[in-house]
Backbone bond lengths (Angstrom), bond angles and torsions (degrees), N, CA, C in turn:
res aa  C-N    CA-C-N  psi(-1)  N-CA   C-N-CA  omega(-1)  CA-C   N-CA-C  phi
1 X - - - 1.465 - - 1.527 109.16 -
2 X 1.493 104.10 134.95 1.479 92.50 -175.77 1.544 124.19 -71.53
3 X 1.258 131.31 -175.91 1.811 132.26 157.93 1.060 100.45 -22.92
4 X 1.467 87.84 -86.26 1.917 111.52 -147.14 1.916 91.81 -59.76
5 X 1.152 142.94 -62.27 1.375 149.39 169.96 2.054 110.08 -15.83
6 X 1.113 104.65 -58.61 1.882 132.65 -179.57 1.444 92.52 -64.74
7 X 1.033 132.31 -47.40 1.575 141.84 -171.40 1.824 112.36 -60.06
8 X 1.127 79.86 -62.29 1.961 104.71 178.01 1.499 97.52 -64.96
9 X 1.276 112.73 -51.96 1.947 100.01 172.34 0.962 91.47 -32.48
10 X 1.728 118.39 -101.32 1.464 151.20 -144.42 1.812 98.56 -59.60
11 X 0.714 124.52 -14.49 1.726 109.94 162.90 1.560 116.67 -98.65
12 X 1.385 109.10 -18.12 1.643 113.59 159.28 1.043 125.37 -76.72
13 X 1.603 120.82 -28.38 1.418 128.43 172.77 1.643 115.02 -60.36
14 X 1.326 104.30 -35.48 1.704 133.33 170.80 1.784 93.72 -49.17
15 X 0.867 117.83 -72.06 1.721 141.75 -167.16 1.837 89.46 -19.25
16 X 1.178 107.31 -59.91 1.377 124.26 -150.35 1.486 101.43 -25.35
17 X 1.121 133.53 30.03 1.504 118.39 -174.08 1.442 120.99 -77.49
18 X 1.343 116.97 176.55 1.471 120.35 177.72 1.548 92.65 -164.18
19 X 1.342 93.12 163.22 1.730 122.72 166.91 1.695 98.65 -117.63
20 X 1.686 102.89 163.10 1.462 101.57 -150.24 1.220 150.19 -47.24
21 X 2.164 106.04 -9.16 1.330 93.40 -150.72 1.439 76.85 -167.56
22 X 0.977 141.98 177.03 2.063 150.77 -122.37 1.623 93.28 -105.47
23 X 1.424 80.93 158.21 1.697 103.39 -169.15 1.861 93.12 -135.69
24 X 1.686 103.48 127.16 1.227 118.00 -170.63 1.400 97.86 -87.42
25 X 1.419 137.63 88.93 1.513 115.41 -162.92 0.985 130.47 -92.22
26 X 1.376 116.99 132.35 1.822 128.79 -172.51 1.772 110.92 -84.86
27 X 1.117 144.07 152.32 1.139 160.44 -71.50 2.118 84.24 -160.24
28 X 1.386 92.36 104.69 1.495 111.38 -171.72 1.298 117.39 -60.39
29 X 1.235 124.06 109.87 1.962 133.26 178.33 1.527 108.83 -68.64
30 X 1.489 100.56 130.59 1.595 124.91 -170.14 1.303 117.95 -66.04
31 X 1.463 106.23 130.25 1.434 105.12 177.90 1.707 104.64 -88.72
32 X 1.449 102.26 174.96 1.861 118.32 -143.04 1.555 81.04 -64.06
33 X 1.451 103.21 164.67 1.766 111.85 -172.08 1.129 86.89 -84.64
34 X 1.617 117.87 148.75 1.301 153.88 147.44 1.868 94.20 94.51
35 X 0.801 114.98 -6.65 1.840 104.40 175.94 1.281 99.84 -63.83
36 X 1.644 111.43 126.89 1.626 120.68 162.28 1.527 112.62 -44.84
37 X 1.358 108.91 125.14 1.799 106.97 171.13 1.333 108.36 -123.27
38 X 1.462 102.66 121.03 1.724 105.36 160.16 1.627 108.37 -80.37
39 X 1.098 107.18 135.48 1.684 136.25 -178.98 1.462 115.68 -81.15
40 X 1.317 144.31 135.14 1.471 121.64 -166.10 1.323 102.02 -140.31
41 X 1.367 159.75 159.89 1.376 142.96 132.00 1.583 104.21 -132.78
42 X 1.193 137.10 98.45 1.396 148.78 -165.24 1.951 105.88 -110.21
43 X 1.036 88.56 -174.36 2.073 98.13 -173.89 1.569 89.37 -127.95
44 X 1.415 96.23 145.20 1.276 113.05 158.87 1.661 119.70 -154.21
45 X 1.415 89.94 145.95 1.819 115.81 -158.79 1.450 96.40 -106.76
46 X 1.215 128.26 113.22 1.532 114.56 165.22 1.515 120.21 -138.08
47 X 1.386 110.24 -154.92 1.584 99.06 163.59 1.790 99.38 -174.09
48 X 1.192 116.12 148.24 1.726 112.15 170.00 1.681 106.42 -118.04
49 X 1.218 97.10 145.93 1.619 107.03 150.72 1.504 131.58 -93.09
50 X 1.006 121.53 93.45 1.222 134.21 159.66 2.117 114.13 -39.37
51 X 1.261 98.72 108.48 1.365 108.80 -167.12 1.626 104.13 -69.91
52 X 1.615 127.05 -63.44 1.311 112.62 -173.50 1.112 98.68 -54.90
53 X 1.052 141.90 -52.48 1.767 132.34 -167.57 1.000 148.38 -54.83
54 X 1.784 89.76 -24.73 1.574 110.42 -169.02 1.406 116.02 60.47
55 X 0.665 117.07 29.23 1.667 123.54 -158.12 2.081 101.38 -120.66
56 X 1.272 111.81 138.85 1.269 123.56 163.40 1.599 126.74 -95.40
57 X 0.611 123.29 101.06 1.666 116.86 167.13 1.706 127.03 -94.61
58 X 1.063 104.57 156.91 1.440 113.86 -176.12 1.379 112.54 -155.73
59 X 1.039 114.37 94.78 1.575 140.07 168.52 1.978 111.50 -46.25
60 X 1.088 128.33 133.23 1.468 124.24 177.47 1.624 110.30 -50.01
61 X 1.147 133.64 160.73 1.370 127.72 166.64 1.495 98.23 -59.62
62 X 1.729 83.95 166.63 1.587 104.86 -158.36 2.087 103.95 -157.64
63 X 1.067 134.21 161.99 1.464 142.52 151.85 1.344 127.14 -56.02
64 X 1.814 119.87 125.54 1.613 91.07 143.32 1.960 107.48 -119.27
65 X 1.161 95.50 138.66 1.311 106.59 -172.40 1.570 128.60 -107.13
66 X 1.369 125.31 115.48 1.876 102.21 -172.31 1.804 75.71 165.08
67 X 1.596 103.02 -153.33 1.636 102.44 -150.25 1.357 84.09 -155.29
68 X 1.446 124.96 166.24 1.641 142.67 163.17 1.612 96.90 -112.06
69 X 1.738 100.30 143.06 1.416 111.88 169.76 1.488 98.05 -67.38
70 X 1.326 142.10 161.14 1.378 136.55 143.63 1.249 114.94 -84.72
71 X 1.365 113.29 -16.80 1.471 125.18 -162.17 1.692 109.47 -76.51
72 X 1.665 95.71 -52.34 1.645 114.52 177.98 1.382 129.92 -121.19
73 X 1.643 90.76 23.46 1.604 107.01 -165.78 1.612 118.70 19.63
74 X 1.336 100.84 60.88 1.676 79.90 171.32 2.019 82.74 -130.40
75 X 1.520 95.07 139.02 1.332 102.73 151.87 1.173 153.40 -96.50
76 X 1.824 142.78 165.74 1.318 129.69 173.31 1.245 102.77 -146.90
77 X 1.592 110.29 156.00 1.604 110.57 176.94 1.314 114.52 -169.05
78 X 1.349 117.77 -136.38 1.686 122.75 -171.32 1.302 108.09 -178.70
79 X 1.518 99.74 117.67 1.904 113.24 -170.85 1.754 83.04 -87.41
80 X 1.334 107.17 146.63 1.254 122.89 141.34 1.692 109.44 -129.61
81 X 1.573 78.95 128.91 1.852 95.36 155.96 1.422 118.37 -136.27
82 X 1.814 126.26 146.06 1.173 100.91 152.93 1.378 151.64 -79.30
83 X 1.211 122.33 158.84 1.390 125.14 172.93 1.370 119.80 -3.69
84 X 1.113 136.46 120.79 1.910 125.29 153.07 0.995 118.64 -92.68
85 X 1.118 151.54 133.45 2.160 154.17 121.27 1.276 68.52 -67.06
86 X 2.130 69.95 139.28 1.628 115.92 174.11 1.582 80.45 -168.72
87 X 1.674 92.49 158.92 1.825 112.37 -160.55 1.604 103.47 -119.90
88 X 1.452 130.60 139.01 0.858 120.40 -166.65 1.608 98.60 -116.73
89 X 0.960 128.90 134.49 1.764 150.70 -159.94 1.393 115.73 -108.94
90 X 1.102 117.12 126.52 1.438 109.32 145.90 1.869 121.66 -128.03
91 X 1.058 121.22 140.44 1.387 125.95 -169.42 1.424 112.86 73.87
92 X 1.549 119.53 24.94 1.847 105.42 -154.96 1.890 99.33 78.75
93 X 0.921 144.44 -24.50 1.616 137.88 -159.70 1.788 91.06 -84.05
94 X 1.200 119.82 122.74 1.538 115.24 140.48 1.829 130.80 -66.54
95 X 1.100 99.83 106.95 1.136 126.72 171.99 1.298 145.95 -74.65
96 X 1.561 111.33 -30.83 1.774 134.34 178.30 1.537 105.73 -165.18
97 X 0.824 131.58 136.35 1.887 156.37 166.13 1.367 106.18 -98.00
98 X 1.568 115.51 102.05 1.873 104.97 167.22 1.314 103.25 -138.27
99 X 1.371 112.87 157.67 1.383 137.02 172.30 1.396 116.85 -94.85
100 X 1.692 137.28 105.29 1.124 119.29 166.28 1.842 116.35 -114.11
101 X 1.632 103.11 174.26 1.213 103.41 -179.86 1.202 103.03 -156.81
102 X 1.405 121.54 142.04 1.602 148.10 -158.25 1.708 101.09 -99.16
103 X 1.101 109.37 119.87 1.516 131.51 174.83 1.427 133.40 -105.51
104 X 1.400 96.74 82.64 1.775 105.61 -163.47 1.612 101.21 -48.54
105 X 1.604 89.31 130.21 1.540 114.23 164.34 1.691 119.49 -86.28
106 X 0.970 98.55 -45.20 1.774 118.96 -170.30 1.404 109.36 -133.76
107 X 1.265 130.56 140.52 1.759 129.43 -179.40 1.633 101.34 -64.41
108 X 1.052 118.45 153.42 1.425 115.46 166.34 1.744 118.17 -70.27
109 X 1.024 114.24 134.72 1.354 131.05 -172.07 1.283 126.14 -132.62
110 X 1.424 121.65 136.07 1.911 128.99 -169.08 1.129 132.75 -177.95
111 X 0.880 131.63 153.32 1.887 127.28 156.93 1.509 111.73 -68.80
112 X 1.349 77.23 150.72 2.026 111.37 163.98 1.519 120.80 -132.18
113 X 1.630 118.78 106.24 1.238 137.91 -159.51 1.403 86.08 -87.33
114 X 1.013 131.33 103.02 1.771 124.43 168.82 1.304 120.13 -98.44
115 X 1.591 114.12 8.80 1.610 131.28 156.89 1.557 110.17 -82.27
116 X 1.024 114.09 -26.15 1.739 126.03 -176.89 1.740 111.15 -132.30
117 X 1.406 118.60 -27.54 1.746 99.53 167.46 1.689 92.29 106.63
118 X 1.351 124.91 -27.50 0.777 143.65 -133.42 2.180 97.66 -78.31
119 X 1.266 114.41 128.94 1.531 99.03 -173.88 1.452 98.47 -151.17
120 X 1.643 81.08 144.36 1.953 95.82 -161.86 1.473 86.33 -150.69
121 X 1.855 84.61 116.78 1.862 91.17 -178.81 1.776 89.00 -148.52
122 X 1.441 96.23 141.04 2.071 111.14 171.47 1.589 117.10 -89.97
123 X 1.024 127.81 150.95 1.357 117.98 -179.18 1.704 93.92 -128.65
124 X 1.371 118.13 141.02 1.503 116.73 169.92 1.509 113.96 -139.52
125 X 1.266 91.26 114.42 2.128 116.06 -170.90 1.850 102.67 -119.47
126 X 1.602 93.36 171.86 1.075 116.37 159.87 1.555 113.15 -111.03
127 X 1.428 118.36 160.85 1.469 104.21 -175.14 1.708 90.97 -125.90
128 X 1.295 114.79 131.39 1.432 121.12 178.42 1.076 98.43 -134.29
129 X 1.814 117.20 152.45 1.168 155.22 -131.69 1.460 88.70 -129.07
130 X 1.070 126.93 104.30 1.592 91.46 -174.01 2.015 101.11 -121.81
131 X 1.280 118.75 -9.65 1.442 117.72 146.38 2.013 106.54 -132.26
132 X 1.492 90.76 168.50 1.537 102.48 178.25 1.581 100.57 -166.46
133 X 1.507 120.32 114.03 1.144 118.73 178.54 1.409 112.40 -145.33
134 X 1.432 130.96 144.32 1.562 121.62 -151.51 1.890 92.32 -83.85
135 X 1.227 100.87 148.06 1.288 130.16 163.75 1.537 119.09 -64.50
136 X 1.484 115.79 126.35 1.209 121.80 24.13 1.644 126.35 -90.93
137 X 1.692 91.75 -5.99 1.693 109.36 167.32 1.465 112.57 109.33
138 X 1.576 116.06 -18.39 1.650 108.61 -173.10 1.474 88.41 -130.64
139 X 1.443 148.64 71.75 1.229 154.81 82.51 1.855 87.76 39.06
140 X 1.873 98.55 137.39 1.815 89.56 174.42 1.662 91.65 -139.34
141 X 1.112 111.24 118.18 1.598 121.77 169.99 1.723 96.57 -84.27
142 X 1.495 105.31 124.93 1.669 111.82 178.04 1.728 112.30 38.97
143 X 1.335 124.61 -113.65 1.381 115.17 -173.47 1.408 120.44 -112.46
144 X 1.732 101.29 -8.16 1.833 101.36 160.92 1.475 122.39 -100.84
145 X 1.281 84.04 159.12 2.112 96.47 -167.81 1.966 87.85 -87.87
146 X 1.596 102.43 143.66 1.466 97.02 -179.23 1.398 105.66 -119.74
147 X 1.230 125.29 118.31 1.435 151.80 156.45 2.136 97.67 17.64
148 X 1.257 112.12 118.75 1.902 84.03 179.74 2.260 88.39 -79.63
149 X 1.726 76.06 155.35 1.561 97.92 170.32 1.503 125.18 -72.50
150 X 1.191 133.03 114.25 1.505 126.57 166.15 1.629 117.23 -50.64
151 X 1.088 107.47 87.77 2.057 106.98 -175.56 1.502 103.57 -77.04
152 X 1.066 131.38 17.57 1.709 122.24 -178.32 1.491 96.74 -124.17
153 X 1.363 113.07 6.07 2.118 96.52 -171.86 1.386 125.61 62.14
154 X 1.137 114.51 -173.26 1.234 136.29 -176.41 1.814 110.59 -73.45
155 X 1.281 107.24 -51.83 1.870 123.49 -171.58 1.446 100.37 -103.27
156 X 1.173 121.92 79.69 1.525 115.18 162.92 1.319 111.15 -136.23
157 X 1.683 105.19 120.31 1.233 108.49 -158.50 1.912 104.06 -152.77
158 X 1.205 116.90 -174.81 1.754 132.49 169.63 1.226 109.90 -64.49
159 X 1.302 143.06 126.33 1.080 159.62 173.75 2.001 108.97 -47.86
160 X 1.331 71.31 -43.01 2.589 90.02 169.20 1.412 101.68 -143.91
161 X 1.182 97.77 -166.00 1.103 124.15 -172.33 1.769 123.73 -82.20
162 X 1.223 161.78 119.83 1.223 146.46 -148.72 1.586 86.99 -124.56
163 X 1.477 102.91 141.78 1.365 134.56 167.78 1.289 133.01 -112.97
164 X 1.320 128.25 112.64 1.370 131.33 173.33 1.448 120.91 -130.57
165 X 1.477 115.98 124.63 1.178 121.96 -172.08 1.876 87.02 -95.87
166 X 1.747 102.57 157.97 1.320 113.90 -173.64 1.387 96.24 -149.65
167 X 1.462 118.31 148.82 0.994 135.92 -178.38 1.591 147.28 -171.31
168 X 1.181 144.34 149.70 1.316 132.03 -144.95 1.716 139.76 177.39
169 X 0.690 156.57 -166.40 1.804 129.68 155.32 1.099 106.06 -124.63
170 X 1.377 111.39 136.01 1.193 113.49 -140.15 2.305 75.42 -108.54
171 X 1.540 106.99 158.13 1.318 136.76 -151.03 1.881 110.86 -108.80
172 X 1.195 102.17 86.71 1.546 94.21 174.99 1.027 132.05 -58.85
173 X 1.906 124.35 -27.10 1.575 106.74 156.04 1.020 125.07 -120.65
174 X 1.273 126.59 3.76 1.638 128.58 153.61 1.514 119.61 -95.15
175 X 1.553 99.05 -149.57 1.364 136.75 172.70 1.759 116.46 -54.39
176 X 1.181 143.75 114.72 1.482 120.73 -168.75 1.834 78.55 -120.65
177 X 1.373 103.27 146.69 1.770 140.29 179.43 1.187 99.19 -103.53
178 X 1.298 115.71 150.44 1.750 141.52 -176.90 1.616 108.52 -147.85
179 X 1.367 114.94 128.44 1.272 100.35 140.02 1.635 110.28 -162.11
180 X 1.202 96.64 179.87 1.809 117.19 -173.45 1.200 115.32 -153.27
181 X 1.314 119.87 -170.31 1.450 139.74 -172.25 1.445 120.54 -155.27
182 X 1.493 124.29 134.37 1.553 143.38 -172.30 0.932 133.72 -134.02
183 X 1.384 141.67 170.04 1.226 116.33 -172.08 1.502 85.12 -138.84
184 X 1.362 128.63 158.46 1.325 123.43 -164.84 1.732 89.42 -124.93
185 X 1.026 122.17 151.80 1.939 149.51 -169.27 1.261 97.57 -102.69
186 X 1.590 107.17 149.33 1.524 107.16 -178.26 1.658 102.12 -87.83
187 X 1.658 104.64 -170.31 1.452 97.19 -138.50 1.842 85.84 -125.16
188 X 1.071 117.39 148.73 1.083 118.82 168.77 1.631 136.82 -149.88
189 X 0.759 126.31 137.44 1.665 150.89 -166.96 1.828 106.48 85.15
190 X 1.014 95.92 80.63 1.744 100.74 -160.94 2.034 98.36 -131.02
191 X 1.645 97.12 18.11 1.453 105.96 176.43 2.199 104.37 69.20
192 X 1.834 79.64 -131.97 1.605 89.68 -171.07 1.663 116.93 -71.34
193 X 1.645 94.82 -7.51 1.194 106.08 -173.75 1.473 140.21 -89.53
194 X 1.447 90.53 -10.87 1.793 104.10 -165.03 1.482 96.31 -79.63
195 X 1.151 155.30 -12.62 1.621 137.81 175.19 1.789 102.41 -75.46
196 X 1.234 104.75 -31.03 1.922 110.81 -164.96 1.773 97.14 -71.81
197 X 1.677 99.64 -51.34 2.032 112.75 176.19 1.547 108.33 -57.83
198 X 1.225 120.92 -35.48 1.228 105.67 168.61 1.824 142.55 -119.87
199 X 1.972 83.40 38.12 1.541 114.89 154.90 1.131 111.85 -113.21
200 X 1.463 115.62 -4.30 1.641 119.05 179.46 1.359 88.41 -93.34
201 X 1.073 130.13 -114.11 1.478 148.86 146.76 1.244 142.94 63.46
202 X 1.996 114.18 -112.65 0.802 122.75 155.57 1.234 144.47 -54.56
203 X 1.829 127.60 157.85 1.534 113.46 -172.34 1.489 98.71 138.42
204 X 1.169 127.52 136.09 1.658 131.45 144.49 1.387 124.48 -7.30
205 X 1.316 103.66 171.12 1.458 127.76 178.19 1.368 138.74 9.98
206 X 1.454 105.45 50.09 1.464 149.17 146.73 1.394 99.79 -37.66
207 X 1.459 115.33 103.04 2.145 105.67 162.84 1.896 92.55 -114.59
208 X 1.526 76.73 169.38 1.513 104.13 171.83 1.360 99.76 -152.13
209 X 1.736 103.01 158.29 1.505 131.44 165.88 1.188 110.28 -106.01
210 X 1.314 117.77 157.25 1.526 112.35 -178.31 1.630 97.27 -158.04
211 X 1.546 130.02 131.96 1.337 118.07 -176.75 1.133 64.62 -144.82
212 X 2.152 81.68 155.72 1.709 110.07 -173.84 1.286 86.46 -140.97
213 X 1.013 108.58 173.66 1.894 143.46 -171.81 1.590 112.61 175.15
């Protein structure tokens, strides 16, 4: 394999990023006919902090999948991760149990500096809520346990679209690190719940880490 070829691996392997929580993935747009494409499908391990919350999350590993032009080094692709539940607290007390998941808007898109390693790619999702039920969740009327309730519905989701550019140098024989910052949109049609999600919630300077291999 040539230099420059070994390079574009190992700075795509870098790529692997994500923001906190699953990407429903839509169906990857073609690069220009006849441009050489390297093909990629790598793992990525990450985690975000959620700023009002104070809170960390970390989603299970997950894919990023898509190709670099060689021609114009720019890349595109599609993170998948699954779903996370994570519990929202107050005082140390658990308070709410929800499941969310990230709904690609746009493929992820970026450069690859293969003079420097150097990789800068945006990702644009929706973030949906897709259960929320109070903790500890199985409530017991007399001697049966009752099902916990989904309080956010079916459509609970970002008001737009959220954007985060990520970036990093990406590692020819290890582990390559990423990170960025977002600001997350308040949330809407989320029933009785959407005024509480977006006093929990929304707001600025949201980071995440993201390492790939």
């Amino acid at each position: 394999m040539s230099t420059v070829r070994r390079r574009c691996v190992a700075a795509l392997c870098g790529l692997a990023l994500l923001v906190p929580l699953a990407f429903a993935a839509q169906p990857a747009a073609a690069f220009p006919k006849g441009d050489p494409v390297l093909k990629f499908n790598y793992k990525v391990v990450a985690s975000t902090h959620i700023k009002k919350l104070n809170q960390t999350i970390t989603p299970p590993p997950g894919h990023f999948k898509g190709g670099v032009d060689l021609k114009t080094s720019k890349l595109q692709g599609h993170i998948t991760l699954p779903p996370v539940t994570f519990t929202f607290s107050e005082a140390g007390i658990p308070l709410m149990t929800a499941t969310a998941q990230i709904v690609e808007a746009k493929p992820v898109t970026g450069t690859l500096q293969i003079s420097t390693f150097k990789v800068t790619a945006t990702s644009t999702f929706n973030l949906r809520i897709i259960d929320a039920h109070a903790s500890p969740g199985v409530p017991v009327v007399g001697p049966l346990p009752v099902p916990p309730v989904n309080l956010v519905g079916n459509s609970c989701t970002t008001e737009k679209p959220i954007s985060v550019t990520m970036s990093g140098i990406a590692s020819l024989g290890g582990k390559s690190k990423f990170t960025g910052t977002f600001t997350i949109p308040n949330f809407k049609t989320c029933g009785a719940l959407t005024t509480v999600l977006n006093q929990l919630i929304p707001g600025p300077g949201n980071t995440f880490t993201a390492t790939a291999g």
